[in-house]
BALOBA-1460 file (C-alpha; in Angstrom, 3 decimals):
// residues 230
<rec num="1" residu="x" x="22.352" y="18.974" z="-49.967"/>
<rec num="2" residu="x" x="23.000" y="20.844" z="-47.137"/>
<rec num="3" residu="x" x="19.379" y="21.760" z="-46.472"/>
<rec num="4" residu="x" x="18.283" y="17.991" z="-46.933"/>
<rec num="5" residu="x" x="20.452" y="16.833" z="-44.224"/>
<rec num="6" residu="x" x="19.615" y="19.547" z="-41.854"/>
<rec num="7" residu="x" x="15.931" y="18.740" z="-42.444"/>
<rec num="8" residu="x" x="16.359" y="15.530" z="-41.871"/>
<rec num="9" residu="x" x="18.042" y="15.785" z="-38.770"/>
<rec num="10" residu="x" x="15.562" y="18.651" z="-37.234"/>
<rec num="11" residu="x" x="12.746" y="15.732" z="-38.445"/>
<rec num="12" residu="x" x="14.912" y="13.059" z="-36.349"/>
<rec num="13" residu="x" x="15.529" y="15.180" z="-33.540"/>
<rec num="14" residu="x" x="11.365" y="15.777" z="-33.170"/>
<rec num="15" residu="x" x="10.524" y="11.860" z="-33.585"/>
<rec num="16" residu="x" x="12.727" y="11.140" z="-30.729"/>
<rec num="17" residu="x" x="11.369" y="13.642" z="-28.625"/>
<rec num="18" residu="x" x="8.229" y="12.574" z="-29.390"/>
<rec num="19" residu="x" x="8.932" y="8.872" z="-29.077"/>
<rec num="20" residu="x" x="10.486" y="9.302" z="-24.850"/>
<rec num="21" residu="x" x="7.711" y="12.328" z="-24.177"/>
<rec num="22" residu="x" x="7.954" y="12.093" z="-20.595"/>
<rec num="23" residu="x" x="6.366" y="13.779" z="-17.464"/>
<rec num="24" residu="x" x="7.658" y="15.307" z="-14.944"/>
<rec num="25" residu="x" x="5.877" y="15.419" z="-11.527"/>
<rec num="26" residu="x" x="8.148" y="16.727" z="-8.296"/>
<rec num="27" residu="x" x="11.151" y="13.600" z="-8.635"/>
<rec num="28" residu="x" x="8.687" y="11.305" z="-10.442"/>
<rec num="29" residu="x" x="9.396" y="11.192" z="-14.387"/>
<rec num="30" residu="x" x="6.519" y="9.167" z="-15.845"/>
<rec num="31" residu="x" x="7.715" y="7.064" z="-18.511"/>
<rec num="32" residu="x" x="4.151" y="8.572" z="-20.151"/>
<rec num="33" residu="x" x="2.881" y="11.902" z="-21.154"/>
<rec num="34" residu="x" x="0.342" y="12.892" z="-19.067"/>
<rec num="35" residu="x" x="-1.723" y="16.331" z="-18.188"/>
<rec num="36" residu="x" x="-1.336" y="17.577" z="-14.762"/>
<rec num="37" residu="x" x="-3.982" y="19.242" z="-12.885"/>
<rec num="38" residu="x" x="-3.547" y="21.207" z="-10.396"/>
<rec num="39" residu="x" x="-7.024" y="20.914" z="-8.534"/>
<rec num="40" residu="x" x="-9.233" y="17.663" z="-7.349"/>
<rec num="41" residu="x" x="-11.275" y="14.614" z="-9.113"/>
<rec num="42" residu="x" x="-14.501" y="13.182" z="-8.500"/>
<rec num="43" residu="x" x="-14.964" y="10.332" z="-9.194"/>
<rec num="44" residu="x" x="-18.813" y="8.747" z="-10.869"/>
<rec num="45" residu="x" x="-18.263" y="5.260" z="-9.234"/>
<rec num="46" residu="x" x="-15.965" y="3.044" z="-7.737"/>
<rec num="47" residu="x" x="-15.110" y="-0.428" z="-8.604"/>
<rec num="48" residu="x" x="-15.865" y="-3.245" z="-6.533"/>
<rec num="49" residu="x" x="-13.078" y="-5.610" z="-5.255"/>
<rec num="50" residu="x" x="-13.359" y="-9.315" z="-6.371"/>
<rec num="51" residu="x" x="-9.821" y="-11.112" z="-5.220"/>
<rec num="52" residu="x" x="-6.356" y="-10.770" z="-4.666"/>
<rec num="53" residu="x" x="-4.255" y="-8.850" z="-2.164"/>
<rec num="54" residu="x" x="-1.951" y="-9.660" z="0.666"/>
<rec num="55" residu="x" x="-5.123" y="-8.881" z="3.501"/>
<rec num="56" residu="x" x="-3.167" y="-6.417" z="5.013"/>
<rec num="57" residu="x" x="-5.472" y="-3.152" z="5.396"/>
<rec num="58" residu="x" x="-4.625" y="0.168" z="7.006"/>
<rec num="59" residu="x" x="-5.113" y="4.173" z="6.673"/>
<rec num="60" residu="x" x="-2.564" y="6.474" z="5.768"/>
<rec num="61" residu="x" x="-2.447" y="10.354" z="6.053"/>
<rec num="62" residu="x" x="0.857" y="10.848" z="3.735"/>
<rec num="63" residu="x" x="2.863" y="10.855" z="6.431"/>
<rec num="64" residu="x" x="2.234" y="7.695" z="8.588"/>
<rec num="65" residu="x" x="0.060" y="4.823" z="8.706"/>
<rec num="66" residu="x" x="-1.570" y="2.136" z="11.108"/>
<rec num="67" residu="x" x="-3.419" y="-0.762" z="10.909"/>
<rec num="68" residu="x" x="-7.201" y="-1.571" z="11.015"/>
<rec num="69" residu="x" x="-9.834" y="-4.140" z="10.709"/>
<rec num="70" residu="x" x="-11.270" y="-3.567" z="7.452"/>
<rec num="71" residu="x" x="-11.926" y="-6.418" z="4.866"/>
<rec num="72" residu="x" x="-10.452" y="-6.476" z="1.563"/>
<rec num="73" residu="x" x="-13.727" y="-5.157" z="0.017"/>
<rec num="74" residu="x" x="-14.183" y="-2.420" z="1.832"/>
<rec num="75" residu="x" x="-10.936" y="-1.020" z="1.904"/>
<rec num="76" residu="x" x="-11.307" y="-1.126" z="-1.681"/>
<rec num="77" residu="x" x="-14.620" y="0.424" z="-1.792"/>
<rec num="78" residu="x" x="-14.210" y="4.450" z="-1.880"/>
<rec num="79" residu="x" x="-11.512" y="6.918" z="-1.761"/>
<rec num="80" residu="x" x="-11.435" y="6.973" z="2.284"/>
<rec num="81" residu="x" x="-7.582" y="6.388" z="3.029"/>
<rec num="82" residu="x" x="-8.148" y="2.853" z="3.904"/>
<rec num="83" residu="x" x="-5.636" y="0.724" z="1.619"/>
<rec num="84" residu="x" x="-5.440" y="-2.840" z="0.728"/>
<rec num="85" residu="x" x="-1.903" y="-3.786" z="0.095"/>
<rec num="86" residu="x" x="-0.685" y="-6.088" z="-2.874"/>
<rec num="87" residu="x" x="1.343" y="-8.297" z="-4.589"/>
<rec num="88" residu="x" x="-1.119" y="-10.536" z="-5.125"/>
<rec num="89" residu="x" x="-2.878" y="-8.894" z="-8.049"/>
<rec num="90" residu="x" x="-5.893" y="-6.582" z="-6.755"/>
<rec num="91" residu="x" x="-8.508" y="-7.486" z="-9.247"/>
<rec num="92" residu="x" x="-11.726" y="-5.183" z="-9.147"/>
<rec num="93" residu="x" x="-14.531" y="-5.324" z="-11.225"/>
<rec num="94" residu="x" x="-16.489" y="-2.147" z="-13.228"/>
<rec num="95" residu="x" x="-20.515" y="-3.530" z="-14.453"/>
<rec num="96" residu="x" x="-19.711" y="-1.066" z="-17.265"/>
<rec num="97" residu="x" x="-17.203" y="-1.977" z="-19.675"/>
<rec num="98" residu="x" x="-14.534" y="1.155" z="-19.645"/>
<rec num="99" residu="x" x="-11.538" y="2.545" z="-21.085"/>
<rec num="100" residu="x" x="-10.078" y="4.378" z="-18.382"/>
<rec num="101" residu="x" x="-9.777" y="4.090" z="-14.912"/>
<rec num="102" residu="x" x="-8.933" y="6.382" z="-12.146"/>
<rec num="103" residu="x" x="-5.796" y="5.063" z="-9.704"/>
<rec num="104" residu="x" x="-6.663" y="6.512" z="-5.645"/>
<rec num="105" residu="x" x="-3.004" y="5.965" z="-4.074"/>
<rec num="106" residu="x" x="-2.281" y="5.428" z="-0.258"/>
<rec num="107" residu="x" x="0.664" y="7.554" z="0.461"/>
<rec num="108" residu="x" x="1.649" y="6.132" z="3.617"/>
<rec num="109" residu="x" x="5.045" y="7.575" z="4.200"/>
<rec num="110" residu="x" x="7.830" y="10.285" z="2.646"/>
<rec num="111" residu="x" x="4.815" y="12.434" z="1.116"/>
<rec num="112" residu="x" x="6.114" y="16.174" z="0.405"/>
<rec num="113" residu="x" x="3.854" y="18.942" z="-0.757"/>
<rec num="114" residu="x" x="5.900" y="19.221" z="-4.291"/>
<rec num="115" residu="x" x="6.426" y="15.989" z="-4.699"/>
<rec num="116" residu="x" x="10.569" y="16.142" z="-4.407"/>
<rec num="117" residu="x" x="11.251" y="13.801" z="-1.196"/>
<rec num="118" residu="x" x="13.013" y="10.867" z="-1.023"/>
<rec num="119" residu="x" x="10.061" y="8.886" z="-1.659"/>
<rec num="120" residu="x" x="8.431" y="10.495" z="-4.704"/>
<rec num="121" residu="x" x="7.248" y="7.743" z="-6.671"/>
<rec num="122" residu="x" x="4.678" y="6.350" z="-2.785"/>
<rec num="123" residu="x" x="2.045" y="7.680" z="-5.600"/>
<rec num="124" residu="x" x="2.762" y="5.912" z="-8.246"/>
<rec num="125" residu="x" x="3.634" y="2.395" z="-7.062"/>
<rec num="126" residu="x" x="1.501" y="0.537" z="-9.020"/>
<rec num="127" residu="x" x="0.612" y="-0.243" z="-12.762"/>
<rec num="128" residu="x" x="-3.241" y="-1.422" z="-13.967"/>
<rec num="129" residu="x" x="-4.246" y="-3.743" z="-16.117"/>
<rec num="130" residu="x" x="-7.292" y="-4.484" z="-18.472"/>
<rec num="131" residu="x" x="-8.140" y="-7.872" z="-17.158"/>
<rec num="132" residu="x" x="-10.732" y="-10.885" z="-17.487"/>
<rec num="133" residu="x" x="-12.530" y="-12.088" z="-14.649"/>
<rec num="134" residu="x" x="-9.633" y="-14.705" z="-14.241"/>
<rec num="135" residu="x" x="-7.086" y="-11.907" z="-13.319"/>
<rec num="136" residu="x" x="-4.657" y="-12.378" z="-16.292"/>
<rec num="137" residu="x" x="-3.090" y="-9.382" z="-17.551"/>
<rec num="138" residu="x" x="-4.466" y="-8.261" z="-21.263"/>
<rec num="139" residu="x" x="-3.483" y="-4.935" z="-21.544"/>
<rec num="140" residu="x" x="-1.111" y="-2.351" z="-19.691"/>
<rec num="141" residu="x" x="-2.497" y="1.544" z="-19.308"/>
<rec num="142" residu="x" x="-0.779" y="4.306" z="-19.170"/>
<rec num="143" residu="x" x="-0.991" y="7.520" z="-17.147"/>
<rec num="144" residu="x" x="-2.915" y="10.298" z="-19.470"/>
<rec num="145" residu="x" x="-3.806" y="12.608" z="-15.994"/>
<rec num="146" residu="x" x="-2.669" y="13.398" z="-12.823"/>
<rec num="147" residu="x" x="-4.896" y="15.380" z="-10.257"/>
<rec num="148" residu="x" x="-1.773" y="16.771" z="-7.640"/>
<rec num="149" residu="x" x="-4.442" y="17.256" z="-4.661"/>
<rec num="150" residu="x" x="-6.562" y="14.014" z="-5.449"/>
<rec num="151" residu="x" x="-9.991" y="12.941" z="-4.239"/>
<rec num="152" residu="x" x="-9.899" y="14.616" z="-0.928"/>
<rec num="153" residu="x" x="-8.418" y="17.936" z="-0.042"/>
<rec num="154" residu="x" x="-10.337" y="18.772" z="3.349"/>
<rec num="155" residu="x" x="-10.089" y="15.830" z="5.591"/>
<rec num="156" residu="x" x="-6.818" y="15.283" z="8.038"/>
<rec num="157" residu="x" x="-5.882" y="12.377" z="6.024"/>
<rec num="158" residu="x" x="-5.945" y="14.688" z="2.594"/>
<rec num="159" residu="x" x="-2.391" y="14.324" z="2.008"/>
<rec num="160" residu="x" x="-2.243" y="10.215" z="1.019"/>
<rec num="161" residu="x" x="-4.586" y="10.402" z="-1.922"/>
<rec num="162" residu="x" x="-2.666" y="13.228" z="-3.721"/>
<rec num="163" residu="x" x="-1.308" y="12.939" z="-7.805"/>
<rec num="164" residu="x" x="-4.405" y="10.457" z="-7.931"/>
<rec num="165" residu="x" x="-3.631" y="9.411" z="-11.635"/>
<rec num="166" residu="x" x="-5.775" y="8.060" z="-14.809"/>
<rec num="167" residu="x" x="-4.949" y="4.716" z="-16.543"/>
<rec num="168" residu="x" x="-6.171" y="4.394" z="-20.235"/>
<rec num="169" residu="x" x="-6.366" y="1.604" z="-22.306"/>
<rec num="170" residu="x" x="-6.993" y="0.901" z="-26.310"/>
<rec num="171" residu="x" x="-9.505" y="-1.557" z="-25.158"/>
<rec num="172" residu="x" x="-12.514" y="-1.582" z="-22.453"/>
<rec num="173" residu="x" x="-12.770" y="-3.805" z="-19.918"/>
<rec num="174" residu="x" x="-14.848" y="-4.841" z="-16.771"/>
<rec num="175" residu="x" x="-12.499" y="-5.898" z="-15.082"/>
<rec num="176" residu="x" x="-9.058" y="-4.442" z="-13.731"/>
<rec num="177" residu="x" x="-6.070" y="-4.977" z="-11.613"/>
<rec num="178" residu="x" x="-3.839" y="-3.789" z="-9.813"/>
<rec num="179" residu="x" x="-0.053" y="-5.449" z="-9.156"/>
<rec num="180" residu="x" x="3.516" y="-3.787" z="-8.544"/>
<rec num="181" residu="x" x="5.841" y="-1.883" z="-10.190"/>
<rec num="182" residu="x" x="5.424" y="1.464" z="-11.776"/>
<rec num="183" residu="x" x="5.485" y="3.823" z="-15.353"/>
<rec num="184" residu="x" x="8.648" y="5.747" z="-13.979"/>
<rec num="185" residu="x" x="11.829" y="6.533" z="-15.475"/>
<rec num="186" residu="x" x="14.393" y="4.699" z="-13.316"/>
<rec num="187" residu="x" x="11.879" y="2.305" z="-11.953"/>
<rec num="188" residu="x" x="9.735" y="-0.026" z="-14.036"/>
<rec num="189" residu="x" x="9.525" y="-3.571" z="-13.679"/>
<rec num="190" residu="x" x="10.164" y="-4.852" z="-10.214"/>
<rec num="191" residu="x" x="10.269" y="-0.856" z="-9.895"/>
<rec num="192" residu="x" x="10.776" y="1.375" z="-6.722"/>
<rec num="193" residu="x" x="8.821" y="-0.899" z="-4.471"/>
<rec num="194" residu="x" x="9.256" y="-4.829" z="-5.127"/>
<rec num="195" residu="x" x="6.412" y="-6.657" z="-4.759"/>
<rec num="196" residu="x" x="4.668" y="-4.674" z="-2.528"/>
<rec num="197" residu="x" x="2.232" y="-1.354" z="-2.479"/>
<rec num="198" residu="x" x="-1.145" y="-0.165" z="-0.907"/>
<rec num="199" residu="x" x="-3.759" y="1.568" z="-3.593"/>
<rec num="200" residu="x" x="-6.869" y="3.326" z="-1.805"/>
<rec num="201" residu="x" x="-9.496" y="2.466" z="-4.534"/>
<rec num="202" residu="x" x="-9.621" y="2.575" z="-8.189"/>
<rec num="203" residu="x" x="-12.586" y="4.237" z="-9.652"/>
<rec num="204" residu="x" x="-14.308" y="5.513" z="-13.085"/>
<rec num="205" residu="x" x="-14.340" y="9.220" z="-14.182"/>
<rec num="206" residu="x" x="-16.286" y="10.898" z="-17.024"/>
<rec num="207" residu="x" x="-15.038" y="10.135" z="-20.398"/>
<rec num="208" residu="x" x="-13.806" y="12.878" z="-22.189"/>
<rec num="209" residu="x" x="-16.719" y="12.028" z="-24.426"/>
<rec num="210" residu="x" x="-19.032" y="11.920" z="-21.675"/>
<rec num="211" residu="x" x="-17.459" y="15.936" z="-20.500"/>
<rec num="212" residu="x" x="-18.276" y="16.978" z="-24.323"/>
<rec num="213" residu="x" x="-21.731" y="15.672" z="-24.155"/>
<rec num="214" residu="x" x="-22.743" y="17.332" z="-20.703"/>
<rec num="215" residu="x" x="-21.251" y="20.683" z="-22.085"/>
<rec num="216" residu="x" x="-23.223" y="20.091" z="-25.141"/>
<rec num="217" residu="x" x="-26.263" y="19.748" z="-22.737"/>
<rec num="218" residu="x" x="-25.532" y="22.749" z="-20.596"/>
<rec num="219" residu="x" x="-24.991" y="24.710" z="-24.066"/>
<rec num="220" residu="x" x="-28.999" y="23.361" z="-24.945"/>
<rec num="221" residu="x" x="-29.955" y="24.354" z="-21.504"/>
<rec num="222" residu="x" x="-28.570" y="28.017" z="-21.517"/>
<rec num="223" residu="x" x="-30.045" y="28.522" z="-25.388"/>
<rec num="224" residu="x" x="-33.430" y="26.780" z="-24.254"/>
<rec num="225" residu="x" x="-33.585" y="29.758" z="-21.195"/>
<rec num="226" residu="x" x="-32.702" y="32.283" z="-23.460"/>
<rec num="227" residu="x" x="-35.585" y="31.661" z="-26.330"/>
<rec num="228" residu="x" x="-37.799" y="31.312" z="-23.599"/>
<rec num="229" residu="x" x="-36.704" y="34.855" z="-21.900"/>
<rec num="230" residu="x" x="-37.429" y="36.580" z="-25.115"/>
């Protein structure tokens, strides 16, 4: 009897660990489980803006920002430090239908190299949603990887794109966006920044289906050189 109830306490104790898996990045607690890389992404495209936004545009370096005369669009079009700030919804559109997105930030202010300021959730000011082409919200992602130096980790402005994150979704969509709040512990829904945030660019990244394939292709490449070498 003993046993029974001491099993079925260890098998408690291990769903509810499982259920509020959390990660921790510097003083940002995800309210997901994500991996976190240490290193850079690169991105295979970026997706275009179609609406939404406050119109106010600017670069950041992590530490500061200014303004600057750049349209919606093309502050929205690559990971280049130029933001475009919301609420409105951001909505941005992807000609291929996909399942995962990757989330460019615009730290503009209180960035630290570890992540532990005062201002640790600047990166993660935002939450992404599978949309239709009328905006409305279908489907919340969730964080599944972080990249801690981003897109860029050479330029002067290197420091605003950093814990770049990836959204995934059940579903795939072509279209996406982009509103307020946050997936952090302690933050949520209006979150750590009401109503308001700057995102860089959101762009797609290799499926992890896509990675096994062009392994899989290397792997034919290297055993195609070696038959022909003997």
């Amino acid at each position: 009897m003993f046993k029974q109830i001491l099993l079925t306490a260890v098998v408690l104790s291990v769903s509810i660990s499982t259920a509020f898996a959390t990660t921790t990045i510097g003083g940002a607690t995800l309210t997901d489980t994500a991996t976190v890389n240490s290193g850079t992404v690169t991105p295979t495209s970026y997706l275009s803006y179609v609406s939404g936004g406050n119109g106010n545009t600017g670069w950041a370096d992590g530490s500061t920002y200014g303004s600057d005369g750049f349209t919606a669009a093309a502050a929205m079009s690559s990971a280049d430090h130029h933001w475009l700030q919301y609420d409105p919804a951001i909505l941005v559109y992807s000609p291929a239908a996909l399942s995962s997105v990757l989330a460019i930030p615009a730290i503009d202010h209180g960035w630290t190299a570890d992540n532990t300021g005062s201002e640790f959730y600047e990166a993660f000011e935002f939450r992404i949603f599978g949309s239709d082409s009328t905006g409305a919200l279908l489907e919340e992602g969730r964080i599944t990887s972080v990249w801690a130096r981003g897109v860029d980790d050479t330029s002067a402005l290197k420091n605003a794109d950093d814990w770049s994150s990836q959204w995934s979704f059940t579903g795939s969509y072509n279209y996406f966006a982009v509103v307020s709040g946050d997936r952090l512990v302690g933050g949520g829904v209006p979150g750590f920044s009401p109503l308001e945030g700057e995102i860089d660019a959101i762009a797609a990244i290799p499926e992890p289906e896509t990675y096994a394939m062009l392994l899989a292709g290397l792997g034919l490449i290297g055993f195609a050189a070696r038959r022909r070498k003997q």
